[in-house]
N, C-alpha and C positions, 0 to 999 in steps of 0.2 A: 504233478510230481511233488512228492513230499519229502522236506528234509527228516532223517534220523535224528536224534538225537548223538550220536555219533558222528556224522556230517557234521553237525551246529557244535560241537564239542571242535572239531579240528578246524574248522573257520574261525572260532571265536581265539582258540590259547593255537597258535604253531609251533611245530615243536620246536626244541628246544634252540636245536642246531641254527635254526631260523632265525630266530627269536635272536640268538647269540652273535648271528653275524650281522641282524640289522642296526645292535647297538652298538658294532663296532669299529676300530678305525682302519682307515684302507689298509694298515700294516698287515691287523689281524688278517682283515680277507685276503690280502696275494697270497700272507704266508698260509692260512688253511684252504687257499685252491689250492697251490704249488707245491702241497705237504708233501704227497704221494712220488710225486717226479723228484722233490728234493732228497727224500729220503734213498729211492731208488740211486740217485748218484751218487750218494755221500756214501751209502753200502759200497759200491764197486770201488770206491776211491779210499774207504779205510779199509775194505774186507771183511765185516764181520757185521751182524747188524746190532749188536748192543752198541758198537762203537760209533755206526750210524746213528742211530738213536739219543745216543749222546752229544752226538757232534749236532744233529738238526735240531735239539731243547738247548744248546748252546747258543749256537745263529741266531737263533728265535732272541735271547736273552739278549745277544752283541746287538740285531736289528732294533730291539725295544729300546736299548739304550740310547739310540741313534735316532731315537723317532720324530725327533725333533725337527732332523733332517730330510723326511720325507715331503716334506711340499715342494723341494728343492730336488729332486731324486726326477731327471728324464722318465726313467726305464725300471722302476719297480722291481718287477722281475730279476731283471739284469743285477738288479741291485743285491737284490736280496739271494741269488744265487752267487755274486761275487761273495760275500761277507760268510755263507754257506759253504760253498767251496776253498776258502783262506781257512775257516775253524776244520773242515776235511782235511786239509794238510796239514794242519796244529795237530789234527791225532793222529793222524797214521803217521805222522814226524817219530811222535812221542811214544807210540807201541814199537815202529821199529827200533827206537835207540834201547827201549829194554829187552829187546828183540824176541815181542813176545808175537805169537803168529793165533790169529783167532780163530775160533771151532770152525769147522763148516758146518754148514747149514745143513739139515735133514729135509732136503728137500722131499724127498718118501712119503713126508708125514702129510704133505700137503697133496701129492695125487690123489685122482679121482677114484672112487670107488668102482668105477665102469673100466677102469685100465688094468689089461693085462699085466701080471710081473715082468713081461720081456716090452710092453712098450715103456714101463716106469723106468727100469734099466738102462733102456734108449735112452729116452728122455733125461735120464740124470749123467748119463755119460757125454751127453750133446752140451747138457748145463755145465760138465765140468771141465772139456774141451774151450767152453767158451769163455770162463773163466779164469783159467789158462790163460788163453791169448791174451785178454783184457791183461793181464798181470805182467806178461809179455812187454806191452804199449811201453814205450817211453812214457812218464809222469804229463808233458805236457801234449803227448795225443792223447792219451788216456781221458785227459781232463777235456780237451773238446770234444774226443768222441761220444763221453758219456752226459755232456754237460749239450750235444743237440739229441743223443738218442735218447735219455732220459728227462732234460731237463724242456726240451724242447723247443730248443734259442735257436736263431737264426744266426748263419755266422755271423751276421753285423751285431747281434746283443755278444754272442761271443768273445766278439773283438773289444767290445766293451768291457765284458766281465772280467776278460782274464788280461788286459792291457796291452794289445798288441795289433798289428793290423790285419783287416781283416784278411790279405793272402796269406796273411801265415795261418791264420786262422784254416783256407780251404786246401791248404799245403798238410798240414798236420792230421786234416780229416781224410785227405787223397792216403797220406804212408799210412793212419792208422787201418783203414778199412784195407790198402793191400797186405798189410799184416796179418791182421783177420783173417780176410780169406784165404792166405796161405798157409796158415795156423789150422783154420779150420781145415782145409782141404787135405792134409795129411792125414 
C-alpha cells in the first residue's frame, strides 16, 4: 500500500480546527463542543438568532474572563451553560424593555430541495406551533426545558445551573412538557 502524497500531506499539517483545539485550554474546547446546543438555547430563550448569537460571543467573553476560575469549576458544562443562560436573560431583559420583537426566521430558505411546497408548509407550521408553545412556558420552565432539550444537562447539572433543587428542577420539566403537549395537541 502506498501513501499519496495527499495522505502524507494530511498526517503531517491537521487541519486547522485540530490543530486549534489541541493548543487549547479546556474553556476553548467545552465551549467549541457545547457551541451548537448553546446556541440552540440561547435562540429559544432570546427569540431571534442574531440575538443568539450575541448573547453566546458574550458568554464566551464573561467565561474567558472567569478563566482563572476554571480548575476550580466541578461541572464545566454546567458552568458555562449557567454564565450562558444569565447573559440569555441580560438580552431578552433588554429587547423586551425596548420592546423590540425579533424577525422570524426563514425557516424556507433552509428546506430540502427533495420537499414538496405542502410538506415545507407542514413543517413550518409544526415549527411555528412549537414556538408558540415554547413562548407560552413560564421563563423558568422554559429555561429547563430548553436548557435539557438543547443543552443536554441532566436535571442534577440543571439544578446546578440555574440554583435550585433538583425537584423543582423535575417539576418544572413535568408542567413544561404538559403544556407543550397541550399546546401542541390543539
Amino acid at each position: 500500500m502506498s501513501v499519496t502524497p495527499h495522505t502524507r500531506n494530511a498526517a503531517e499539517n491537521p487541519t486547522a480546527g485540530q490543530a486549534a483545539l489541541r493548543g487549547s485550554s479546556p474553556l476553548e474546547e467545552a465551549f467549541a463542543r457545547h457551541q451548537s446546543e448553546l446556541l440552540g438555547t440561547l435562540y429559544y430563550l432570546v427569540g431571534n438568532l442574531e440575538d443568539a448569537r450575541d448573547a453566546l460571543q458574550e458568554a464566551f467573553v464573561k467565561c474567558w474572563r472567569h478563566r482563572d476560575q476554571v480548575d476550580e469549576v466541578e461541572n464545566l458544562k454546567a458552568w458555562i451553560f449557567r454564565i450562558a443562560l444569565n447573559t440569555g436573560r441580560d438580552i431578552r431583559e433588554t429587547a423586551w424593555r425596548r420592546k423590540r420583537q425579533g424577525l422570524p426566521e426563514d425557516e424556507g430558505a433552509l428546506a430540502s430541495r427533495e420537499k414538496t411546497p405542502i410538506e415545507i408548509v407542514e413543517h413550518d407550521e409544526r415549527l411555528m406551533r412549537l414556538r408558540s408553545a415554547l413562548a407560552e412556558l413560564r421563563p423558568e420552565e422554559q429555561e429547563v426545558f430548553l436548557l435539557r432539550q438543547n443543552g443536554e444537562l441532566t436535571y442534577e447539572e440543571i439544578a446546578e445551573t440555574i440554583g435550585v433543587p433538583t425537584g423543582t428542577v423535575k417539576t418544572r420539566m413535568r408542567l413544561a412538557l404538559s403544556r407543550l403537549r397541550g399546546a401542541l395537541a390543539e
